[in-house]
NUGUFI-434792 format. One record per residue: residue in three letters; x, y, z of N, C-alpha, C, O in turn. Coordinates in pm, whole numbers, plus 50000, padded with zeros to 5 digits. Example, Ala and Ser with C-alpha at 12.3 -4.5 7.8 and 13.67 -1.06 7.14 Angstrom:
<recs>
ALA513194943150780512304955050780513204967050780514244966850846 SER512854977550708513674989450714512905000350787513415011450804 
</recs>
This chain:
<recs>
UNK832292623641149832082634741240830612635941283830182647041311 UNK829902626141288828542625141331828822628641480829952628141529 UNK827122634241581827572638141699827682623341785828072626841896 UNK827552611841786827792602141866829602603541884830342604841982 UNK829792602741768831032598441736831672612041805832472610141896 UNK831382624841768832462636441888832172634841976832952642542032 UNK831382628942087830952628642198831842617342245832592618942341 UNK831792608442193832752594042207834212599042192835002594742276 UNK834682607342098835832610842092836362619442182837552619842212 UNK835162629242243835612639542373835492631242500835932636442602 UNK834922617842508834942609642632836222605742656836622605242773 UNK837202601842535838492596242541839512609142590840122611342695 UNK839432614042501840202626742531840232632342667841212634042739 UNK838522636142699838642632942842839692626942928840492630643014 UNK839352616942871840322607343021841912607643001842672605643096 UNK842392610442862843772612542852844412630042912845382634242975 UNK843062636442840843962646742928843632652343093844072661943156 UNK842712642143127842552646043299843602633443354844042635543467 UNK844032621643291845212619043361846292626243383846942627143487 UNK846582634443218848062640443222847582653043325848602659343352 UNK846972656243360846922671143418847232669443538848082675343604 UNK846092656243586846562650743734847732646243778848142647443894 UNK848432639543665850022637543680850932647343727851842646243809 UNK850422660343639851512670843637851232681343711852102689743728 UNK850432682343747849302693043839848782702643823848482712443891 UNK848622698543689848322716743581847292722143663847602732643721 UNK845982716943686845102727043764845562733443896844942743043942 UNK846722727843961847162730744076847492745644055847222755944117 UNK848132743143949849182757143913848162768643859848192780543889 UNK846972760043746845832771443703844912765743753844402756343693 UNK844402770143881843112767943956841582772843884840422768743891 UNK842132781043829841012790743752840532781243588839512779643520 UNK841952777043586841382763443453840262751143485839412745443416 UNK840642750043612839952740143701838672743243652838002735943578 UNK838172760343719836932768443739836342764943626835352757743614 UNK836922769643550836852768243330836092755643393835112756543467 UNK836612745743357836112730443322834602726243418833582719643394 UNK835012732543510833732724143645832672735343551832062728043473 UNK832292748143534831462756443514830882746443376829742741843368 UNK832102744243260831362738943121830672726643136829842722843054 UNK831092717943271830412704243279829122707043363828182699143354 UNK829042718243446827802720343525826472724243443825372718843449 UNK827002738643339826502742143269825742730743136824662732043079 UNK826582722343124825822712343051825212704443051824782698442953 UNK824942701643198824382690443311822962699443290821892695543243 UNK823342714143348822082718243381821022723643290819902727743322 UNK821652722743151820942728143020819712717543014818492718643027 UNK820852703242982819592689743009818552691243113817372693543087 UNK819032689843227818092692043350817262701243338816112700543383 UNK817762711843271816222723743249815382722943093814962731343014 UNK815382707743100814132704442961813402687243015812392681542974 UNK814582682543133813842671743161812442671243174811632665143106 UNK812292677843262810362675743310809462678143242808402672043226 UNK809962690643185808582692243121808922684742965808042683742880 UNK809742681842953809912672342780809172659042829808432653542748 UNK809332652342977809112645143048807182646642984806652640542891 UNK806582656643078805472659043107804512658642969803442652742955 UNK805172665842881804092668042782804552655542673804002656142563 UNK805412645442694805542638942563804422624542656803712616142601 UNK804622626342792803392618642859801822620642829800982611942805 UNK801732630142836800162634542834800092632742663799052627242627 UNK800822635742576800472631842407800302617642425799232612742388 UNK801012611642465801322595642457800052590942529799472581842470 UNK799422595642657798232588642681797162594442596796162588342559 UNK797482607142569796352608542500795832603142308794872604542233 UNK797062597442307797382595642136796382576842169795442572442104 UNK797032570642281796602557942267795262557642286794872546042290 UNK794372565642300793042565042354792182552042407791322550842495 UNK792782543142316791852528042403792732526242498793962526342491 UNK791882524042606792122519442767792372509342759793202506442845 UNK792002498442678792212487742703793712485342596794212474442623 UNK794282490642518795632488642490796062496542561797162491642586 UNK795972510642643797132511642719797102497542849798192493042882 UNK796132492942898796422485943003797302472242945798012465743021 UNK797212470442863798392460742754799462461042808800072454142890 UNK799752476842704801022479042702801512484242874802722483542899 UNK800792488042959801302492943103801992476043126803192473543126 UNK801002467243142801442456343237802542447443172803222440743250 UNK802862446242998803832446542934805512454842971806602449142963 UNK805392463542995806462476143047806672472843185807832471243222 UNK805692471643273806062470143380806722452143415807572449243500 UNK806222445243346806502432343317807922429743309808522422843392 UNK808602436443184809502435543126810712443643231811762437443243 UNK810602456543303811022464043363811612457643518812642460443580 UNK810482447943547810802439743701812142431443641813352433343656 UNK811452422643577812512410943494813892417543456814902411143483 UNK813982426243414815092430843406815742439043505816952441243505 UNK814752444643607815452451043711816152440543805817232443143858 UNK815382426343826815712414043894816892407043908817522404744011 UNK817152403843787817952403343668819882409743700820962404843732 UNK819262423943662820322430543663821062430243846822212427343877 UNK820152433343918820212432544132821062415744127822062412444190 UNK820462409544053820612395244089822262389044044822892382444126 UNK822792392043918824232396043839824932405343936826052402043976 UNK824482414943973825372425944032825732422844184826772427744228 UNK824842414244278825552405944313826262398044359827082399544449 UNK825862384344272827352377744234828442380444146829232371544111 UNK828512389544116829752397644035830582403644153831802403644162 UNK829842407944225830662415744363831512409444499832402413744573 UNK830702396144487830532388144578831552376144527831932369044621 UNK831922373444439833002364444395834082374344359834932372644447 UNK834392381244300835072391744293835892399544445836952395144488 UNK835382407844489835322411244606836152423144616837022424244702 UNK835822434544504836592446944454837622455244606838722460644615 UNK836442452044705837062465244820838312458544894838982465644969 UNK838642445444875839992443544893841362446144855842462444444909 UNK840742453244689841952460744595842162475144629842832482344555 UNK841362481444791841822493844792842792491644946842422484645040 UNK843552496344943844672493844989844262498145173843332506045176 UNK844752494545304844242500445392843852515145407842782520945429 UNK845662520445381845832535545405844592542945374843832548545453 UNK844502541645194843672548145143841932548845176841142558245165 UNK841722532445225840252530245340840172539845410839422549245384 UNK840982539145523841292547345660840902561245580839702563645591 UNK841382567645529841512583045484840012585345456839262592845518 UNK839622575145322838682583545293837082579445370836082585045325 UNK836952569545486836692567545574836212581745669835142587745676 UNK838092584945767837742596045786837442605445753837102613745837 UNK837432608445623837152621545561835162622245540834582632845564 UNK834432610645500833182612045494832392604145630831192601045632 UNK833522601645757832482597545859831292604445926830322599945989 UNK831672616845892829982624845948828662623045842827472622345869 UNK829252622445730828352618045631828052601745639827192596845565 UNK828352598345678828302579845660827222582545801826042581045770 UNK827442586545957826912584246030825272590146000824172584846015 UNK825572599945965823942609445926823152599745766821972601945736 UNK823862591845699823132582545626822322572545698821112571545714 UNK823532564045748822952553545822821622559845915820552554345890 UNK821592569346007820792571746094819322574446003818212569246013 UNK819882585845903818702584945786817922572745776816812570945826 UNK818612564545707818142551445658817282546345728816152543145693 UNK818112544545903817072538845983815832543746018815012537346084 UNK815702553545980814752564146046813122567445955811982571545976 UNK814332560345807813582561145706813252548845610813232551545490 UNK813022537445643813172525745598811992523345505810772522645521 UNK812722522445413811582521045247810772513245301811132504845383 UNK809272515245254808382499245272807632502945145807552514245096 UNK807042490045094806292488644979805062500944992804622507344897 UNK804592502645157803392516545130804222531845110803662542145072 UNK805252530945135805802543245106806152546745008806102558444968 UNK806682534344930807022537844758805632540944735805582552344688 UNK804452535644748803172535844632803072551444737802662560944669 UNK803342554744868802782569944879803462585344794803022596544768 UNK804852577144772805912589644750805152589444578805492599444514 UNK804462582344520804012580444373803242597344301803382603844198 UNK802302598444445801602609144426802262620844463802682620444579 UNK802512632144394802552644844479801732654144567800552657744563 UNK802742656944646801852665644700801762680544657800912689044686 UNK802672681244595803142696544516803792692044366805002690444355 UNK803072690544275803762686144166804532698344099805372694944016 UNK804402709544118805312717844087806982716444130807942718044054 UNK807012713044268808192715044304808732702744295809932700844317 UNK807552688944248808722675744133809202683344041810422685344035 UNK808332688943954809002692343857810152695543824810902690443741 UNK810392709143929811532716443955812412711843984813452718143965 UNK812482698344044813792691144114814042683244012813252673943995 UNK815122684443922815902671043851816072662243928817302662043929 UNK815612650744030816642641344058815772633344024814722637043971 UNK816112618744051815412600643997814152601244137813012596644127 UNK814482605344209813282606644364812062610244302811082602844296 UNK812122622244255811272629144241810472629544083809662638144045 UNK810992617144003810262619443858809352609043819808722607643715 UNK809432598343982808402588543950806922599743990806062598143903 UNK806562608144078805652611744083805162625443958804092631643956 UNK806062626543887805722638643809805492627843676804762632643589 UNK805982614243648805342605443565803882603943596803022607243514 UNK803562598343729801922594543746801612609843740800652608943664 UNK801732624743767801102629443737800692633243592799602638543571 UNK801622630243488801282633643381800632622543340799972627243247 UNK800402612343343799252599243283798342605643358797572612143287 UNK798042606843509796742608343533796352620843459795142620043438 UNK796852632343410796262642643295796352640843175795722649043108 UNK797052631043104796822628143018795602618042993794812618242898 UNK795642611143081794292602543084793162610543099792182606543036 UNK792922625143192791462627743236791482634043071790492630943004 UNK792812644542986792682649242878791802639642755791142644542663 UNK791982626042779791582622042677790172618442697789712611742605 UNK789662620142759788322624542782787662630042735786522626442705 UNK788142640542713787662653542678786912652742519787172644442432 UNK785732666242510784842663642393786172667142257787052675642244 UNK785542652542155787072652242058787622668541980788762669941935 UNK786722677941978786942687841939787982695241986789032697641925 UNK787542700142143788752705342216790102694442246791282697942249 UNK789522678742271790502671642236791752667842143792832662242162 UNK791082673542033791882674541937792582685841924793632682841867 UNK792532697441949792932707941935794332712042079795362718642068 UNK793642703542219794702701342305795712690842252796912689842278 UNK795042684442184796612672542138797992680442071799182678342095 UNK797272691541965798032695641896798902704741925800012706541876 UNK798042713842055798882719742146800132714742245801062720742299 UNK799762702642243800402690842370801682686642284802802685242333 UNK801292684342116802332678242071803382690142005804572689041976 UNK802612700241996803922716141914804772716542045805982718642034 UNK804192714342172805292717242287806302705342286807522706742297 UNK805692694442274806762678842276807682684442182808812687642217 UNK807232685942051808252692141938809562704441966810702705241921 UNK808832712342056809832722042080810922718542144812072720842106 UNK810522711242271811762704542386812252696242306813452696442330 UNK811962686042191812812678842086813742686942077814812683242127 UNK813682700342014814762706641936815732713641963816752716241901 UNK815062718942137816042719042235817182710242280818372713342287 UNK816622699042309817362688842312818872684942217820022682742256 UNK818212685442069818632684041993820452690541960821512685641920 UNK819792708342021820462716541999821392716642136822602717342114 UNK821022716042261821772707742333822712699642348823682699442424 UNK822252691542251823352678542242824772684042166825772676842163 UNK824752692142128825762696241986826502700642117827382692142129 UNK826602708542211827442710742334827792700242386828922700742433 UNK827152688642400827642675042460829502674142458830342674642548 UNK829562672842343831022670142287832242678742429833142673442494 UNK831732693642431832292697942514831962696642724832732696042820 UNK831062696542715830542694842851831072674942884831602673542994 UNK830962663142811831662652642827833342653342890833882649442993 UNK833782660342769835232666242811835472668442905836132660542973 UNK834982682442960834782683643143834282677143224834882674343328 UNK833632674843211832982665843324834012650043356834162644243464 UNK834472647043246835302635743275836692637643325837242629843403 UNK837432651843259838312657543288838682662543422839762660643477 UNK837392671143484837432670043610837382656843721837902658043832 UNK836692644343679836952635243782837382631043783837322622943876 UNK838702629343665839622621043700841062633343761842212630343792 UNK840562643943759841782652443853841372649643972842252644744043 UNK839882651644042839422651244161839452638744221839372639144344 UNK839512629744179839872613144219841272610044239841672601744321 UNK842272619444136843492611844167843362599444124842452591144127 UNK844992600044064845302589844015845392575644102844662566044078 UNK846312575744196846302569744297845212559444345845222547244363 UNK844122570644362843102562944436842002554244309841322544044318 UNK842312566344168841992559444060842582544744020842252540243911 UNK843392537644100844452528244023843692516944131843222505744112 UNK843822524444237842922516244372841712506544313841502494444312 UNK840972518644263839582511444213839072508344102837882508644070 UNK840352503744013840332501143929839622487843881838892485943784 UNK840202476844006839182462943965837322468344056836212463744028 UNK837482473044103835942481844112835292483944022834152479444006 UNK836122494243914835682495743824834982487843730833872488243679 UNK836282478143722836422467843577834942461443602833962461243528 UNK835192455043766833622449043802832412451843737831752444343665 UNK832092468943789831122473943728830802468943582829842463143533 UNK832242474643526831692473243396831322463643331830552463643236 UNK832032452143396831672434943336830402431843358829892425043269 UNK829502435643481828392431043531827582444543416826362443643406 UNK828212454743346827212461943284827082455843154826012456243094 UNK828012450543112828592449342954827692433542957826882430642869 UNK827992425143066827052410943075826062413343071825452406042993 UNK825052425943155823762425943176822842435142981821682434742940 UNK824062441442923823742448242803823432440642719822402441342653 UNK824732427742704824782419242554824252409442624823962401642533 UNK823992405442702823392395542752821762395642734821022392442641 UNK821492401842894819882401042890819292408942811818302402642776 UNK819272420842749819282431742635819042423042529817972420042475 UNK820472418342500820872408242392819852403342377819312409242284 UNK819032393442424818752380542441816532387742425815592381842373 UNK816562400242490815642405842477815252410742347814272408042278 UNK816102417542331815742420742163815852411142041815242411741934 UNK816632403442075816472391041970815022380741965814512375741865 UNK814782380142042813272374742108812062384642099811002382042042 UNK812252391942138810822402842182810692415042082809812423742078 UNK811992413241988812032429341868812102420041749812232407941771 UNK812012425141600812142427841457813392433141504814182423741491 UNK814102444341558815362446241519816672437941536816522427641602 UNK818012440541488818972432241507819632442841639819322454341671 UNK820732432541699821182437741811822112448841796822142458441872 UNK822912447241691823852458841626823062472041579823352483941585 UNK821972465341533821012481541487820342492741594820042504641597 UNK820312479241690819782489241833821312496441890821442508641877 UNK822192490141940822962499442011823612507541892824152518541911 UNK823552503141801823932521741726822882532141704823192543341665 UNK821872529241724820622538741735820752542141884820962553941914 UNK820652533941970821182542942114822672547742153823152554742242 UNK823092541442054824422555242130824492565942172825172568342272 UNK823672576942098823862588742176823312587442324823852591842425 UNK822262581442317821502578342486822912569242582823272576042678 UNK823462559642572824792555942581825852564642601826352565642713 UNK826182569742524827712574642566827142589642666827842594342755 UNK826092594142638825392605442733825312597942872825932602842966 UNK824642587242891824612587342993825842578343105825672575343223 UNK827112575643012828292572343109829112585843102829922586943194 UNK829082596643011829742605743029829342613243148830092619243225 UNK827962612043151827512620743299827632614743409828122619943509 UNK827172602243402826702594643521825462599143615825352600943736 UNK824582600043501823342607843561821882604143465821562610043361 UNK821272595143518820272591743450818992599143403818282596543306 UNK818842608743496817892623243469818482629043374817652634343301 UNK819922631243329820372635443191820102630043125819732637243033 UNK819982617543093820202609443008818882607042995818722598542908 UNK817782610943046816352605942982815822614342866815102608942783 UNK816172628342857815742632342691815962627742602815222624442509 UNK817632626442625818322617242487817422605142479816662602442385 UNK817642597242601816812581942532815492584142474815332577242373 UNK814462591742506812992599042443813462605642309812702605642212 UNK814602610842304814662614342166814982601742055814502600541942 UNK816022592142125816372583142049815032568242050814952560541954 UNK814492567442124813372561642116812322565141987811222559541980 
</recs>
């Protein structure tokens, strides 16, 4: 009864009882059960989300300020970032030819194309136009880096917005460590009772997991339908083969090489970061847990 293990056990459950419901149409009949479930999975989404940043912020500024030689953080930066391309490469590069020999969107049937087609074509047209309008270039990533309002990164949970609330916390953790060692020392300790606190938040957080997994999975497999669930099923499988290859594989192959640990010792030490972050499908959730399990 460890919490990986109820969390893993409310993921299953999950999916058995949002099939049977969708089968039978229980939420149809109790709409208000529906309400129940979406509120406990929102509510648990948003507990995480309201410790990301700043658990984010201050376990940054300890961390630059703990390494104090410049010349091992510049080590370890170009190490991380090293390792981070290679595997981002990597993973783009698998995903694919997994897609591309495969060829999932032929297993969804016309009808069901057509429908849900029409149903998000105003959204599809206002992307595309986006896109064009807005076309990533290498100076725009390095501009979007800085804020211009780091408050209102903060405030926003999404993946957009936490690369610049990262550089802002190195660049204060860096000018902090500057500072004469007296007050330096005395801000560390301040820097690190707050890291400690959002730990225990977290912590205490997670013990709701078990239930907020439940919903959250429960609801998408009512809101998907079965049907269209069966559709995308080799979609699915895809995904998961190109995830499960890119885990035991390049992971694999990383930690056996580049760690002291064994490969079995790591993914049971990240499980909770794991099963958190397929229960959500949300990687801004899932970054306390991995900082905690790190």
């Amino acid at each position: 009864l460890t919490l990986p293990n109820l969390i893993l056990g409310a993921l299953v459950l999950g999916i058995v009882f949002g099939a049977a419901a969708s089968a039978t149409g229980l939420f149809v009949k109790l709409p208000n059960l529906l309400g129940l479930f979406e509120t406990v999975g929102t509510v648990f989404k948003n507990l995480i989300f309201m410790v990301v940043a700043p658990l984010v912020v201050f376990s940054l500024i300890g961390g630059m300020m703990g390494i104090g030689d410049l010349r091992k953080l510049g080590r370890v930066a170009w190490k991380t970032l090293a390792i981070y391309a290679v595997t981002a490469a990597l993973a783009c590069t698998m995903a694919m030819i997994f897609v591309n020999v495969v060829k999932p969107g032929k297993a969804v049937p016309a009808e069901t194309r057509d429908r849900i087609a029409a149903e998000y074509q105003k959204d599809q047209v206002k992307l595309v136009k986006s896109g064009e309008e807005n076309k990533p270039t290498v100076w725009s990533f390095v501009q979007s880096l800085v804020p211009t309002n780091v408050i209102h990164a903060v405030s926003e949970p999404n993946n957009r917005l936490m690369l610049p609330v990262i550089f802002f916390s190195l660049f204060f953790g860096l000018a902090a460590a500057t500072l004469e060692p007296g007050r330096r020392e005395r801000f560390a300790e301040f820097v690190g009772s707050l890291t400690d606190i959002f730990i225990r938040m977290i912590r205490a957080i997670m013990w709701v997991a078990p239930a907020g997994v439940f919903a959250l999975i429960t609801v998408a497999l009512v809101k998907t339908g079965l049907t269209v669930l069966g559709a995308l099923s080799v979609y699915a499988l895809v995904v998961l083969a190109t995830l499960a290859f890119h885990l035991f594989g390049v992971y694999g192959l990383a930690i056996r090489f580049l760690t002291r640990l064994r490969f079995v010792d790591f993914l049971r030490a990240s499980r909770p970061a794991l099963v958190t972050a397929f229960g959500t499908s949300s990687s801004a959730a899932s970054l306390p847990v991995n900082m905690e399990v790190v």
